[in-house]
BALO-801695 format. One line per 4 residues: number of its first residue (from 1); for each residue x, z, y of C-alpha. Coordinates in steps of 0.05 Angstrom, whole numbers, plus 5000, padded with zeros to 4 digits. Last residue first. Layout:
// BALO-801695
NUM = X:Z:Y ~ ...
END
This chain:
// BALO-801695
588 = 0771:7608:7554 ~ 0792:7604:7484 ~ 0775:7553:7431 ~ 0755:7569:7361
584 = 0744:7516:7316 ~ 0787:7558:7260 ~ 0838:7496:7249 ~ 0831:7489:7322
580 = 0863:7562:7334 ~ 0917:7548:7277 ~ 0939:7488:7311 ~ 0935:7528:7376
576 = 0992:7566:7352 ~ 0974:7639:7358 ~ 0976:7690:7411 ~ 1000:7769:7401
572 = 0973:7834:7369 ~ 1025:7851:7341 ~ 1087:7860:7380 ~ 1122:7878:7309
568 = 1152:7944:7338 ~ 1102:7959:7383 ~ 1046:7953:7346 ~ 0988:7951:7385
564 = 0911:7986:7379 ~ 0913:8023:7460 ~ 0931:8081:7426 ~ 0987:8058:7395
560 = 0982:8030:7320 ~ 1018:8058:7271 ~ 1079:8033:7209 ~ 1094:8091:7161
556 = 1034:8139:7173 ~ 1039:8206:7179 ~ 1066:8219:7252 ~ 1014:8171:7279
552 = 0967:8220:7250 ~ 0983:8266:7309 ~ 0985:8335:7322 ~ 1030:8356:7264
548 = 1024:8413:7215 ~ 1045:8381:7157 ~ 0977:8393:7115 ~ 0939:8376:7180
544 = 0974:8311:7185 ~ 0959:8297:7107 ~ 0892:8310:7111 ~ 0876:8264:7180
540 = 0914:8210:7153 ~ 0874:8212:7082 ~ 0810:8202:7115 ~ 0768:8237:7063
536 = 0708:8202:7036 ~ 0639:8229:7004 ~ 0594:8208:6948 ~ 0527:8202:6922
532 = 0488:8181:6873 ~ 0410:8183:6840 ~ 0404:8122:6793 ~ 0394:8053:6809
528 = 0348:8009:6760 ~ 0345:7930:6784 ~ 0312:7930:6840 ~ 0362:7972:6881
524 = 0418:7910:6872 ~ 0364:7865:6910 ~ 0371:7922:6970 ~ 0437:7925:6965
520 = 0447:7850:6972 ~ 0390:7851:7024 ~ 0428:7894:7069 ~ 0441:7850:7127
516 = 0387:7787:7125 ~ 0338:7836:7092 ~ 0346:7886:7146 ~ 0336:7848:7199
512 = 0287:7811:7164 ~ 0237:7872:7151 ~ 0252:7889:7228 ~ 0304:7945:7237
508 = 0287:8003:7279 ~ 0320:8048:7260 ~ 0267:8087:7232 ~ 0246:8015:7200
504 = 0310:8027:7156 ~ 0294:8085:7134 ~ 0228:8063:7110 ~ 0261:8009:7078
500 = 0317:8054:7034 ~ 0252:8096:7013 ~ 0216:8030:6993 ~ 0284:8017:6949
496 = 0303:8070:6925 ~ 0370:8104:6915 ~ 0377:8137:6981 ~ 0449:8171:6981
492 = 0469:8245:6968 ~ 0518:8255:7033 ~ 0589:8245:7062 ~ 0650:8279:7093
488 = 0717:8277:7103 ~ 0774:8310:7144 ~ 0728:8340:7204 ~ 0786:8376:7246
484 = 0767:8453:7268 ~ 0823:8483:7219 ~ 0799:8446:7168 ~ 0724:8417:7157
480 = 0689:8392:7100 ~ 0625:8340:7116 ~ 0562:8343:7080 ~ 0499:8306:7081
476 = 0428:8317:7048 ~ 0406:8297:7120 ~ 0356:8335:7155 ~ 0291:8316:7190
472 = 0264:8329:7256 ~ 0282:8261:7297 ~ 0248:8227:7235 ~ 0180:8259:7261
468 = 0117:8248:7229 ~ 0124:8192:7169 ~ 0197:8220:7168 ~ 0182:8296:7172
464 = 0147:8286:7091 ~ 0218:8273:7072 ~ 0245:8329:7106 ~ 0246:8380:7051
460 = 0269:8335:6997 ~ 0335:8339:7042 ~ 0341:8260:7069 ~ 0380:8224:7035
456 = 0438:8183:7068 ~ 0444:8099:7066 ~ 0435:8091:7144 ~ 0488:8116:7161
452 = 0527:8192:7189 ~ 0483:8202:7250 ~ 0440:8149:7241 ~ 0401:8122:7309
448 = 0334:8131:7330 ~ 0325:8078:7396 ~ 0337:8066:7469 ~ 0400:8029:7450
444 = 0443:8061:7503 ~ 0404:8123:7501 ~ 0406:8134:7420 ~ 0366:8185:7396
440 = 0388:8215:7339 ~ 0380:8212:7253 ~ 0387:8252:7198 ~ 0409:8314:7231
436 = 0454:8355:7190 ~ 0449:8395:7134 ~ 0512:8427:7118 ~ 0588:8445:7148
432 = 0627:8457:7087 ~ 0689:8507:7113 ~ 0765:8504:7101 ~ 0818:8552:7139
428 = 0876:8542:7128 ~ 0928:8583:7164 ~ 0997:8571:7185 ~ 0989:8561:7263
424 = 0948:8626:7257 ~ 0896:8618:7324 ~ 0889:8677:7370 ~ 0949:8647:7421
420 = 0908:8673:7490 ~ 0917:8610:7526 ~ 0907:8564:7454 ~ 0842:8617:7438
416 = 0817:8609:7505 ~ 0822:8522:7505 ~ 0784:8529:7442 ~ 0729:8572:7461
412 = 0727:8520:7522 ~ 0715:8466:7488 ~ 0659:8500:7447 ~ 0642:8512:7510
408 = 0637:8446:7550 ~ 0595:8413:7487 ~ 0550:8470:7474 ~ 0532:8464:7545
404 = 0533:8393:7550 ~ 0480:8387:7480 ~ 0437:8449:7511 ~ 0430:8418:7580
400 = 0466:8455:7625 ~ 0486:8531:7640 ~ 0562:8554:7619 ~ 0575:8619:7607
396 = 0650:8662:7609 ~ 0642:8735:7596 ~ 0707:8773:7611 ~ 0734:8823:7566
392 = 0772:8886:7587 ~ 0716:8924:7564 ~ 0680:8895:7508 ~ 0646:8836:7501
388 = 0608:8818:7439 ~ 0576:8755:7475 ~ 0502:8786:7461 ~ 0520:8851:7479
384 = 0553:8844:7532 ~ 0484:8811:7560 ~ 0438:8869:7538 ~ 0490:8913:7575
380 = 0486:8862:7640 ~ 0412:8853:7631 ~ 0408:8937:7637 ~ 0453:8937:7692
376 = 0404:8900:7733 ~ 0438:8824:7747 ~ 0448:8779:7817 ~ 0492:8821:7835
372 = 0543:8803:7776 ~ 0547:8739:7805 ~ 0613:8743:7835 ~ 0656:8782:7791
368 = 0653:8859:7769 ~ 0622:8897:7716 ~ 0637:8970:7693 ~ 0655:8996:7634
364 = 0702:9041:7655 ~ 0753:8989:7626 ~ 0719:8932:7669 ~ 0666:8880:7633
360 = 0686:8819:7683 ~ 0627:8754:7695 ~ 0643:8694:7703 ~ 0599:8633:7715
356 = 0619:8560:7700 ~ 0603:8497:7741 ~ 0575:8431:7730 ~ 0585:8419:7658
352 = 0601:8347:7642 ~ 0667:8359:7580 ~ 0712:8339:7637 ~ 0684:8397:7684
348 = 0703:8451:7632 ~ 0767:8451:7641 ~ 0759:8449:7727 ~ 0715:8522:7717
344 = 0773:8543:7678 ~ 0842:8517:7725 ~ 0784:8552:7787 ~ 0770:8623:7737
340 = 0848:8622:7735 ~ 0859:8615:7811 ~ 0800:8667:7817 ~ 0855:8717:7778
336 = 0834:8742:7712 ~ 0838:8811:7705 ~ 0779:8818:7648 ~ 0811:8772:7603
332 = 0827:8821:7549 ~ 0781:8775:7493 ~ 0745:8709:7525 ~ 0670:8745:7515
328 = 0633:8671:7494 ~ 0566:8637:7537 ~ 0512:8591:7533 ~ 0459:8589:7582
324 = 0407:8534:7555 ~ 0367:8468:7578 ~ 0289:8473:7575 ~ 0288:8455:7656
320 = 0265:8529:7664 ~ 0323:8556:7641 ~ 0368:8519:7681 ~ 0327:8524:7729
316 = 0334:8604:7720 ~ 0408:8611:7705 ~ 0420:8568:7766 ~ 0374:8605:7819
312 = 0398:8675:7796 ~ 0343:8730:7814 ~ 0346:8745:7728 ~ 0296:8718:7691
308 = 0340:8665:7651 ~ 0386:8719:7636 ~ 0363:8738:7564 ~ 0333:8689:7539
304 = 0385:8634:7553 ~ 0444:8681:7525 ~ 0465:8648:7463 ~ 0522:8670:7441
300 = 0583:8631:7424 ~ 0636:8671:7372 ~ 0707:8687:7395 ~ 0736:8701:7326
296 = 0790:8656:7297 ~ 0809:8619:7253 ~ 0737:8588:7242 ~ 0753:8523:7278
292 = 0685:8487:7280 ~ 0676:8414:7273 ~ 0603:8403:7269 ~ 0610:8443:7347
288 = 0589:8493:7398 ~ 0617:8547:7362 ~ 0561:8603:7338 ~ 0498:8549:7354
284 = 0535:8485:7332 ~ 0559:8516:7267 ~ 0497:8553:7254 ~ 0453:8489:7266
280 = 0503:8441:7224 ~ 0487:8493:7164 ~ 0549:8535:7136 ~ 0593:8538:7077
276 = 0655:8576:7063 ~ 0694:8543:7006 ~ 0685:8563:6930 ~ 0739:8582:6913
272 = 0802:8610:6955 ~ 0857:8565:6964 ~ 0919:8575:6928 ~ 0977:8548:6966
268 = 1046:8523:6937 ~ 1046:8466:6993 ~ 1041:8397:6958 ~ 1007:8420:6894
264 = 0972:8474:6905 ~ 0942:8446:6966 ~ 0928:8375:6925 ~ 0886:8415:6870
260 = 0851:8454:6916 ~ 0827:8388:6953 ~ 0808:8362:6883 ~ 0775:8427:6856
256 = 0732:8428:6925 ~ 0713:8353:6911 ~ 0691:8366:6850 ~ 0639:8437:6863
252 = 0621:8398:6933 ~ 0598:8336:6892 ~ 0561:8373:6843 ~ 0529:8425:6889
248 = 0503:8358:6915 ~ 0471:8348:6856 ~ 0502:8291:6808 ~ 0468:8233:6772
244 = 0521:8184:6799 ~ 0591:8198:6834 ~ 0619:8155:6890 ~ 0689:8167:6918
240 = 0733:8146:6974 ~ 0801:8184:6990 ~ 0810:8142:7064 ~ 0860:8101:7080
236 = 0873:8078:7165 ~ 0865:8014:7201 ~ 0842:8018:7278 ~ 0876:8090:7282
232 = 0841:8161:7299 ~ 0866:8225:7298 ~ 0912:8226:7362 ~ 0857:8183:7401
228 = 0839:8106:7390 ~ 0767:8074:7422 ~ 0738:8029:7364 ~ 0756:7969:7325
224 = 0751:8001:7261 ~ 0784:7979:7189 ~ 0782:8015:7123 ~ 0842:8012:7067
220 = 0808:8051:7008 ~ 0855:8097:6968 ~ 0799:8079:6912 ~ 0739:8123:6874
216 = 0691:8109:6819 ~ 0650:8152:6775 ~ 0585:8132:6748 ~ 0615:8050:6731
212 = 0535:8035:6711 ~ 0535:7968:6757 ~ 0482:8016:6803 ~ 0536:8065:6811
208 = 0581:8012:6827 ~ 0526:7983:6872 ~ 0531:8046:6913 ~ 0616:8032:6914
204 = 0603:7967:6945 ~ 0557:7989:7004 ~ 0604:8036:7029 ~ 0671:8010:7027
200 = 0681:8033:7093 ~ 0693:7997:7168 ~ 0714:7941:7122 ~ 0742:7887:7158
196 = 0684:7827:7169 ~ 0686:7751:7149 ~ 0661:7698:7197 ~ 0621:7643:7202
192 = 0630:7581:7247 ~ 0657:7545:7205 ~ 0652:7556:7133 ~ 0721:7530:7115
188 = 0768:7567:7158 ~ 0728:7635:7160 ~ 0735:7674:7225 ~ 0752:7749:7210
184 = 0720:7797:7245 ~ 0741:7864:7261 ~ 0681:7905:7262 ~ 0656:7954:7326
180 = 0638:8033:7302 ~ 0569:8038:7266 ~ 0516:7999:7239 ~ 0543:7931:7242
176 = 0535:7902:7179 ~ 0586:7842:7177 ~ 0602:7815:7104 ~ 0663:7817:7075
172 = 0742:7806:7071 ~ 0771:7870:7055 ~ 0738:7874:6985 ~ 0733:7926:6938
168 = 0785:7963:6884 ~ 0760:8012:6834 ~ 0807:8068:6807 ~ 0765:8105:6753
164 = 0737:8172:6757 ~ 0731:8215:6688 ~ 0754:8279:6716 ~ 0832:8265:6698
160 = 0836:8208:6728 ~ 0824:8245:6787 ~ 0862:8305:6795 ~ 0927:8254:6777
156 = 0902:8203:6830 ~ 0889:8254:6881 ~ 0952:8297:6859 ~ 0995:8225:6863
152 = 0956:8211:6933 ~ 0982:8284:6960 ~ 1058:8275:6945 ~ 1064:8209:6972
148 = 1034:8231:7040 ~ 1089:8298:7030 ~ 1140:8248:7023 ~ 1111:8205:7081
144 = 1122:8270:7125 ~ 1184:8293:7093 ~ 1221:8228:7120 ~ 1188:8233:7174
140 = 1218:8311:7190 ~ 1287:8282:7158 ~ 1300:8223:7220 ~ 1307:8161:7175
136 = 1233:8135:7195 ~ 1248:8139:7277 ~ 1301:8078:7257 ~ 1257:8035:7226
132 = 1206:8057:7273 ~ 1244:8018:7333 ~ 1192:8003:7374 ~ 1153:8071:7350
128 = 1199:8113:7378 ~ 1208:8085:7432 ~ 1132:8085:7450 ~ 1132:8156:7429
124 = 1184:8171:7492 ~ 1243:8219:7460 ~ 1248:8284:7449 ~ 1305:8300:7391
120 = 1299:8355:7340 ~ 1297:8320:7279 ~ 1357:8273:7298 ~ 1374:8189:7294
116 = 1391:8194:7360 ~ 1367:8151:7408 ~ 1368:8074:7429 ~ 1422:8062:7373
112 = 1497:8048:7384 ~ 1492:7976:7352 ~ 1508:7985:7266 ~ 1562:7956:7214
108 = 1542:7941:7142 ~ 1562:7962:7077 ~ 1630:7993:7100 ~ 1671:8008:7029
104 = 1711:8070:7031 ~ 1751:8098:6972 ~ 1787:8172:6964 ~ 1743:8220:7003
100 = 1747:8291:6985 ~ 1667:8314:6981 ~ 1647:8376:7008 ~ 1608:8432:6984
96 = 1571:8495:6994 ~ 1526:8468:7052 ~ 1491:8418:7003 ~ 1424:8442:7009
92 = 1427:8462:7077 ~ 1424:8516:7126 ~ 1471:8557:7088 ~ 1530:8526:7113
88 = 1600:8555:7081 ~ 1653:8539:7125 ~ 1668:8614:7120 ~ 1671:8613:7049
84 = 1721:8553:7032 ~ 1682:8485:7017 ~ 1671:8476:6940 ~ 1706:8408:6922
80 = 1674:8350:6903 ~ 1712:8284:6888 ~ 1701:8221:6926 ~ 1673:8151:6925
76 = 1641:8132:6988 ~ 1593:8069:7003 ~ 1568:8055:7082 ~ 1522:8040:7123
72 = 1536:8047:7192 ~ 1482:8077:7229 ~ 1531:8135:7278 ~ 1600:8099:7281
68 = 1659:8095:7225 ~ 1725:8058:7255 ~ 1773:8126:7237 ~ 1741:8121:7168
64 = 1777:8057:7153 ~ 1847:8099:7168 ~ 1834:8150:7127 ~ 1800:8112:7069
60 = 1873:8079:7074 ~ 1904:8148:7078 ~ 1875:8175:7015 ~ 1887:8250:7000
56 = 1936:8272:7043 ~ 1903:8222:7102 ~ 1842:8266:7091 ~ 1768:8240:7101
52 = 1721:8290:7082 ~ 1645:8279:7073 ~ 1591:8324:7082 ~ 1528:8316:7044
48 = 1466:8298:7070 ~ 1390:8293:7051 ~ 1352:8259:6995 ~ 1334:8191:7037
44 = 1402:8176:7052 ~ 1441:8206:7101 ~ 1526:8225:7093 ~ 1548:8273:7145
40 = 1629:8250:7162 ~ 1682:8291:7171 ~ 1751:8268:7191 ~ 1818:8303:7188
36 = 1883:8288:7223 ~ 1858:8346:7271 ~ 1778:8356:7272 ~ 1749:8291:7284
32 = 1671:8284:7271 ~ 1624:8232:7250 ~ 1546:8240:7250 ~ 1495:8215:7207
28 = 1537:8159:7168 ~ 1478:8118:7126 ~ 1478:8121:7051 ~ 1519:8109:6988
24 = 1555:8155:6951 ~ 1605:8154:6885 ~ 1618:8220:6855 ~ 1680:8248:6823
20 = 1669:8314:6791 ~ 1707:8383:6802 ~ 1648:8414:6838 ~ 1588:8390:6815
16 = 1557:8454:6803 ~ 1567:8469:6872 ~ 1507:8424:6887 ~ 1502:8344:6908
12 = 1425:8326:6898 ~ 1420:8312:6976 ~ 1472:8257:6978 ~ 1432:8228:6917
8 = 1485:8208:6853 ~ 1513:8157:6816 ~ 1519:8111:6883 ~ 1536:8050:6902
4 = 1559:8002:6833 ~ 1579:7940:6845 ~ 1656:7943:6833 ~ 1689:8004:6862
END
């Protein structure tokens, strides 16, 4: 067989074929005896094909196959031969052939592996992701990283060809803590100093629009040493871009062509153009959330005016207090059991509300639960009203604060929609969320705080709001949400420098401070910036919502857990202490 292991994909094997001998190479899926004859499922990365081992044919590869085990490696030479009708398997590819074995050659021998190398097994994630190497060959990650590959050839391809170019920026840089924790580097020969991961490339793509470059982007590598959940990793890419003299419109008008361009491209789907768009305040008021999941109905109403002078203590403190009574009609829920008003009220507890009221719209129209008495008939129509119920529905409010209550129910909009299955596990649905607040108040730090950074415009509306009240003012910001998961956002950015200061002393940052932090970008600003602005996409996030899986662990090669280790590598782990002094760090 000299050195040659395959002419051919196992996958790319066809009843075309038939007649022509092949040479394979690949990993043996699963081996089978059937009387004198052996069949073995040939992996590699294309697919299978099925491969027969007949003694009538070749009794040496016979008697070689006969030692085959699940992982070996091996390289087959055959000829392929239509398989009769009713072995025929149309669940695959190559189900209409087979390939008559006449040459073996074993590659390498594998250890019975810690669990099968399957699609549809269920198996720990932590064991999984010890031995990824072998969680990789299963077909559904195989698609998944295919799919990943798939979507940054249309980004580079979509593009290129809208006059971006493909910048890259550092990973070792300067720490300007801002937002989640850095990763710091120490430096070797500045002691004492250290470098800082990316969190974003942020400051370096504004001074590309300052340099003149007017349309940059990168497949930016960005680091955060923050709390982990299913869409969140301490290193993940992002689709970074930065555009000069451009409108928002602008941005939205590219970016919308680029996202279209990658569904099309990856999953045969024509989105709809242009994308729904709606102001942070809608989004929070009708969903309880910047994130909202429009697949479905089940809209929040605000009920605070309406029951707060009803003979109900909670309502009115509430009330009274300034918070607000929020509340959603949960569709055909009208026989709920108290058991399932208890597993509710208990939902809603981790999100910091203190109790939820129920109240049942009956078929006759009727209403029924254990506050109801505490409301005329005409509050309780005025009330239906606002939720939408209708009878058979059951009105489900939550009284807090405004920011817990919207909190607990948009949660619990979403919890009602998984009980009652109202969402389309196939549909996209893509929506602009606009306008947000420029800055917060931060409790912890006792001070405003950015919501997205500190580099985003204000809309020329709120301008004059940040001499008077910065807590008032709107961002010119953006973010683009799928199916109720934030993929990427950004904003127009502040290309001055006295308005760049200002915004910094809203924060809170002395002259120095910010000079000593920012004063790069700031000396950059001097020298003739022109309006910009830009957005990112975490590229994880897209790509697991494109596959439909939970997790981005599933669409990345090599992930952290969600306590930030690699299990397979052991990383992170102790280093010499040669390497420790080297650094003049000492431990302890």
């Amino acid at each position: 067989m000299g050195h040659k292991y395959k002419d051919i994909d196992c996958g790319a094997v066809r009843a075309a074929d038939a007649g022509r001998e092949i040479t394979l190479s690949g990993w043996v899926a699963t081996r089978r005896d059937h009387g004198g004859l052996i069949f073995i499922d040939l992996r590699d990365r294309s697919g299978v094909a099925q491969i027969v081992f007949n003694p009538a044919v070749n009794a040496e590869a016979h008697a070689q196959a006969e030692d085959l085990r699940s992982e070996f490696v091996i390289t087959v030479r055959g000829t392929v031969n239509k398989r009769p009708a009713a072995n025929i398997n149309e669940k695959l590819p190559t189900g209409e052939i087979e390939i008559a074995a006449t040459e073996l050659i074993v590659l390498s021998r594998a250890e019975t592996p810690p669990f099968e190398v399957d699609d549809d097994i269920n198996v720990d994630e932590a064991l999984r992701l010890k031995y990824r190497y072998l969680d990789l060959r299963r077909g559904v990650m195989r698609e998944a990283l295919q799919l990943r590959h798939s979507v940054v050839r249309a980004v580079h391809k979509y593009l290129d060809s809208n006059g971006f170019i493909e910048v890259e920026t550092p990973y070792l840089t300067k720490s300007t803590p801002e937002g989640a924790r850095d990763f710091l580097v120490p430096s070797r020969l500045s002691a004492g100093h250290f470098f800082a991961l990316p969190q974003s490339p942020q400051l370096f793509k504004q001074i590309l629009m300052v340099a003149g470059l007017e349309r940059y982007y990168q497949l930016a590598r960005c680091f955060r040493d923050e709390d982990l959940r299913a869409d969140r990793q301490p290193e993940h890419t992002q689709i970074d871009m930065e555009m000069s003299f451009v409108t928002r419109d602008d941005i939205l008008d590219i970016t919308e062509g680029m996202i279209a361009e990658i569904f099309t491209s990856t999953l045969g789907i024509d989105l709809p153009s242009p994308f729904p768009r709606m102001s942070y305040a809608d989004a929070m008021a009708a969903y309880g959330t910047d994130r909202p999941d429009t697949r479905f109905e089940m809209l929040i109403g605000d009920a605070t005016n309406v029951v707060a002078g009803a003979d109900f203590k909670v309502f009115a403190s509430v009330a009274g207090a300034g918070g607000s009574i929020l509340g959603l009609a949960a569709p055909g829920c009208a026989g709920f059991s108290r058991k399932d008003m208890d597993g509710l009220t208990e939902y809603v507890s981790r999100y910091g509300a203190k109790g939820l009221a129920w109240i049942a719209v009956n078929e006759d129209g009727s209403y029924g639960g254990p506050i109801e008495k505490f409301f005329v008939p005409a509050v309780l129509d005025e009330l239906s009203q606002k939720l939408g119920a209708k009878p058979g529905d059951m009105m489900l409010m939550i009284a807090d604060k405004t920011e817990v209550a919207q909190n607990a129910i948009g949660n619990l909009r979403l919890e009602m929609a998984r009980r009652l299955d109202l969402i389309d596990p196939k549909a996209f649905n893509l929506t602009w969320v606009l306008d947000f607040p420029l800055v917060q108040w931060d409790e912890d730090e006792n001070r405003p705080k950015a919501v997205h950074h500190p580099f985003t415009m204000p809309t020329p509306e709120s301008l004059p709001l940040l001499d008077s009240d910065p807590l008032a003012a709107t961002a010119d910001a953006y973010d683009l949400v799928i199916n109720g998961v934030e993929v990427g956002g950004g904003s127009l950015r502040i290309h001055e420098p006295e308005l760049q200061k200002k915004m910094f002393a809203i924060l809170r940052h002395s002259a120095e401070d910010a000079q000593a932090k920012f004063g790069f970008l700031l000396d950059a600003f001097k020298y003739g910036a022109p309006p910009h602005g830009g957005l990112a996409f975490g590229l994880d996030r897209l790509v697991m919502i494109l596959a439909g899986r939970n997790t981005i662990r599933d669409v990345i090669a090599f992930p952290k857990t969600q306590t930030g280790t690699d299990l397979m590598t052991g990383a992170p782990d102790e280093v010499d202490q040669t390497q420790l002094r080297e650094l003049n760090i000492k431990l302890g």
